[in-house]
C-alpha positions as a Markdown table, in Angstrom:
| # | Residue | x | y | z |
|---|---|---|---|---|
| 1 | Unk | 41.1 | 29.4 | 9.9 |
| 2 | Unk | 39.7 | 28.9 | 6.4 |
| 3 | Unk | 41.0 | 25.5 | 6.5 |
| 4 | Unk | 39.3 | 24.5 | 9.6 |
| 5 | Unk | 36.0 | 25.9 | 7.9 |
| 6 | Unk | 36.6 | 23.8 | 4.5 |
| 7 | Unk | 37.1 | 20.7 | 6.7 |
| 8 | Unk | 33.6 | 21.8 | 8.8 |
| 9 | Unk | 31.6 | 22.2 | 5.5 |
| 10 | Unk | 33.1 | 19.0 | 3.9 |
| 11 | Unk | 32.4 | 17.0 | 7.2 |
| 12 | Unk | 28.7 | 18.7 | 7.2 |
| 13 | Unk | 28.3 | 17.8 | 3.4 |
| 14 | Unk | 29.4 | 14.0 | 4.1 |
| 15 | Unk | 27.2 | 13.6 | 6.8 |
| 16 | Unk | 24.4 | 15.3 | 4.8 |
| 17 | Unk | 24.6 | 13.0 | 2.0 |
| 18 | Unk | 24.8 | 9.7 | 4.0 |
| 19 | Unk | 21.7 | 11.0 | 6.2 |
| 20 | Unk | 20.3 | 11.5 | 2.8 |
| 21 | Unk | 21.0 | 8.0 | 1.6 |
| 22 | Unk | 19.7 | 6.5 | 4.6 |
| 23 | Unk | 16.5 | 8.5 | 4.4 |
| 24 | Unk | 15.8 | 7.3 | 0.9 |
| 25 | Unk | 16.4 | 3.4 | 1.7 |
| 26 | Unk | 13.9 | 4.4 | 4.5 |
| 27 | Unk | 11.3 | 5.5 | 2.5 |
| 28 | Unk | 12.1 | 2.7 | -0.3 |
| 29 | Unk | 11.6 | 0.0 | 2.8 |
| 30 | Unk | 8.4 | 1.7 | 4.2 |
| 31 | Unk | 6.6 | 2.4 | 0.7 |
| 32 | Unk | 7.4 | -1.4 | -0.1 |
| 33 | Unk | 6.2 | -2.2 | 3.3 |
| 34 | Unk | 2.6 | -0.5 | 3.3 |
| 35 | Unk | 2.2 | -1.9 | -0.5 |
| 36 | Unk | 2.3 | -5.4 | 1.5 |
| 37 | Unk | -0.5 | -4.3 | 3.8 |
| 38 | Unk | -2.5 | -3.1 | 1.1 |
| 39 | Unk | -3.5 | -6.8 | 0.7 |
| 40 | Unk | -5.1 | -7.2 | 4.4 |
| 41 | Unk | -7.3 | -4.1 | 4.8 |
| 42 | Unk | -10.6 | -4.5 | 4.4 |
| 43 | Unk | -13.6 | -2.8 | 6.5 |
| 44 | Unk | -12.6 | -4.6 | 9.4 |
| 45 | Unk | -8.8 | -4.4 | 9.8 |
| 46 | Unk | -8.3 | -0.5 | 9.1 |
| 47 | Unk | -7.3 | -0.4 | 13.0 |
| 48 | Unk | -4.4 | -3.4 | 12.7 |
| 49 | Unk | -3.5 | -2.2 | 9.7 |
| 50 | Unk | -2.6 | 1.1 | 11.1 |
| 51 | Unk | -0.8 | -0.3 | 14.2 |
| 52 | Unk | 1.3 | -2.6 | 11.8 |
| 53 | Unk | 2.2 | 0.5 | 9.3 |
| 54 | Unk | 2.9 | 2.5 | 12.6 |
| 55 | Unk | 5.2 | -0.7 | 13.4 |
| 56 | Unk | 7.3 | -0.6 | 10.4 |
| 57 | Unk | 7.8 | 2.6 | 10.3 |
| 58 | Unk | 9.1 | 2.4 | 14.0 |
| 59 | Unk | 11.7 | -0.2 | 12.6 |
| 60 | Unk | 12.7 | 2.1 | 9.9 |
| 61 | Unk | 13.4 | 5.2 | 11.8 |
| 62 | Unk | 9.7 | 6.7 | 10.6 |
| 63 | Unk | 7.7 | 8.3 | 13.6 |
| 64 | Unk | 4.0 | 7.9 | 12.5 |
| 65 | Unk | 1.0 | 8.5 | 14.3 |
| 66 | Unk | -2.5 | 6.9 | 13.6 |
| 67 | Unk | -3.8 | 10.6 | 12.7 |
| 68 | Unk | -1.0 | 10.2 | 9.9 |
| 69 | Unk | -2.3 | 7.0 | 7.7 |
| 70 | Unk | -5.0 | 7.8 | 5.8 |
| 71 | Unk | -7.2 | 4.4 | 4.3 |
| 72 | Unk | -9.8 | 4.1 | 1.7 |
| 73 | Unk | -11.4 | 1.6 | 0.9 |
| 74 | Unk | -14.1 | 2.0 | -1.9 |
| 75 | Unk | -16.1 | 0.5 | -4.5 |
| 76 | Unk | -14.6 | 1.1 | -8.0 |
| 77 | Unk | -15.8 | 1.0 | -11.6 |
| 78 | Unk | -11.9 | -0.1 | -12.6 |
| 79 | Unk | -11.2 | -3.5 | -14.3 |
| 80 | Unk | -8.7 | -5.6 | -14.7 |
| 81 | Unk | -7.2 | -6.1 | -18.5 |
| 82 | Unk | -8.0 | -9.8 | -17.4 |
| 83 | Unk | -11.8 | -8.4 | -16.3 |
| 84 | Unk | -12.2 | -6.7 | -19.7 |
| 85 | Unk | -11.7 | -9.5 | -21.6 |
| 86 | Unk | -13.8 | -12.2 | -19.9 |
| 87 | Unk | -16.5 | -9.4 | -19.1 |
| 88 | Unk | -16.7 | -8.9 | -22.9 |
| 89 | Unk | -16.9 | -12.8 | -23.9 |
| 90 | Unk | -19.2 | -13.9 | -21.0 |
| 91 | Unk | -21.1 | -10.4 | -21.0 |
| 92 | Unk | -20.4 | -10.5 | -16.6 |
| 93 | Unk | -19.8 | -7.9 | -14.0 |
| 94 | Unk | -16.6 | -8.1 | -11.5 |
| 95 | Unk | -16.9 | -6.3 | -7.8 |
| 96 | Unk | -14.0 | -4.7 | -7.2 |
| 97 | Unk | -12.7 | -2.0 | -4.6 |
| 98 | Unk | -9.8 | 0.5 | -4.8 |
| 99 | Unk | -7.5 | 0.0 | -1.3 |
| 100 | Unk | -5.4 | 2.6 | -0.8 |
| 101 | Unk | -2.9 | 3.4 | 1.9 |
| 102 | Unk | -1.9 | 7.2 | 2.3 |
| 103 | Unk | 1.0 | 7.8 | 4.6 |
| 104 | Unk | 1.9 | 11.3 | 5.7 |
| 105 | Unk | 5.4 | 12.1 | 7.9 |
| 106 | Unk | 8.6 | 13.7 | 8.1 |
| 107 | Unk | 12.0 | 13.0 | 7.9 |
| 108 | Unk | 14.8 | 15.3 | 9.4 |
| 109 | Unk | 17.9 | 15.8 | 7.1 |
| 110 | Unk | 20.9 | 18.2 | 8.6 |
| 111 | Unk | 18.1 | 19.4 | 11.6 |
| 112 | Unk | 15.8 | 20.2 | 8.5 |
| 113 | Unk | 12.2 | 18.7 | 8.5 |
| 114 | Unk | 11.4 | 17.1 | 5.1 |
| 115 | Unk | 7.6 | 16.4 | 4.7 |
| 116 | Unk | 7.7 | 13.4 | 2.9 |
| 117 | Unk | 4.1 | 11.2 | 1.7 |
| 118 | Unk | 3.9 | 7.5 | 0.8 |
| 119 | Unk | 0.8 | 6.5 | -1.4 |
| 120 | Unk | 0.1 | 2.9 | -2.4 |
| 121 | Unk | -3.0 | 1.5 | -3.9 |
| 122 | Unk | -4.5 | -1.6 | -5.6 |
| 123 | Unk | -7.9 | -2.5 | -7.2 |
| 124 | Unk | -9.0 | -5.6 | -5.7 |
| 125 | Unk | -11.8 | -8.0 | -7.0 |
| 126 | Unk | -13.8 | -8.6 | -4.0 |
| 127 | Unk | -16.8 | -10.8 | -6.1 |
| 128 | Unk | -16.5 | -12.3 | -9.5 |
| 129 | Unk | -19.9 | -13.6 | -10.8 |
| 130 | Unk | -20.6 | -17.2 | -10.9 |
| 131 | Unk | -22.2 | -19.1 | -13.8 |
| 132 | Unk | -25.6 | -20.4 | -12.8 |
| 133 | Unk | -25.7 | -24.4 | -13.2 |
| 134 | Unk | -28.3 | -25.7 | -15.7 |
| 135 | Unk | -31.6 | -27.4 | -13.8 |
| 136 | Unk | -30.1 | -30.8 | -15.8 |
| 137 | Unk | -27.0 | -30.2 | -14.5 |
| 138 | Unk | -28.2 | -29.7 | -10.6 |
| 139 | Unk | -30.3 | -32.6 | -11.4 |
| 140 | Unk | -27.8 | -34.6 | -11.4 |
| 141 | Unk | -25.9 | -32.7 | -9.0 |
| 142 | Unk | -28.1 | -33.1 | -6.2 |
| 143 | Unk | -29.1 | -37.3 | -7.5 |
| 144 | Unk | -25.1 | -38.2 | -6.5 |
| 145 | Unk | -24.6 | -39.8 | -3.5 |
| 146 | Unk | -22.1 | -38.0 | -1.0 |
């Protein structure tokens, strides 16, 4: 009898551990996956966005719901180290926005619900300021023949 419980709580512990490893290639796959979408939201693709998150998750095992994917998309002081040095040299501003996709779901180890969260974000330059042409310059600009 206590042998047919060791071989119970060793096959329990195996299976355990290789749910386990498949649940943290899961969540390795989806965070790398919403990082990718973090490049196409903007104010007019949060809906798409959500139904291609929901998408990935479905081929990684991951039942999400739109009510789980939290997006924000907001203006933000933040600067590039790139932005912070031309800002200082050529005394300019940059637009940027913070993009950030928040991912809430669970994962079931052994019968056991795991809550687990996936947060990716990105500041994104959405305007860079543009030097103003001298009146010489569009002078001659607008004397050239097209």
């Amino acid at each position: 009898m206590k042998g047919f419980i060791v071989i119970v709580i060793v096959v329990l512990i195996g299976y355990g551990f290789v749910q386990g490893l498949q649940i943290f290639k899961a969540n390795g796959d989806f965070a790398e996956q919403v990082d990718h979408e973090l490049d196409r939201v903007d104010p007019n693709s949060m809906d798409s966005v959500k139904q291609d998150v929901i998408a990935e998750g479905k081929k990684l095992g991951i039942d999400i719901s739109t009510n789980d994917i939290h997006i924000l998309y907001e203006d933000t002081d933040q600067r590039t180290v790139a932005q912070n040095l031309v800002g200082r040299k050529l005394d300019v501003q940059f637009i940027n926005k913070r993009v950030a996709i928040s991912v809430d779901y669970k994962q079931h180890l052994l019968g056991i619900s795991l809550p687990e969260n996936v947060t990716q974000s990105h500041v994104r330059q959405v305007e860079a300021p543009r030097k103003q042409t001298s009146p010489e310059m569009q002078q001659l600009l607008d004397a050239t023949p097209r």
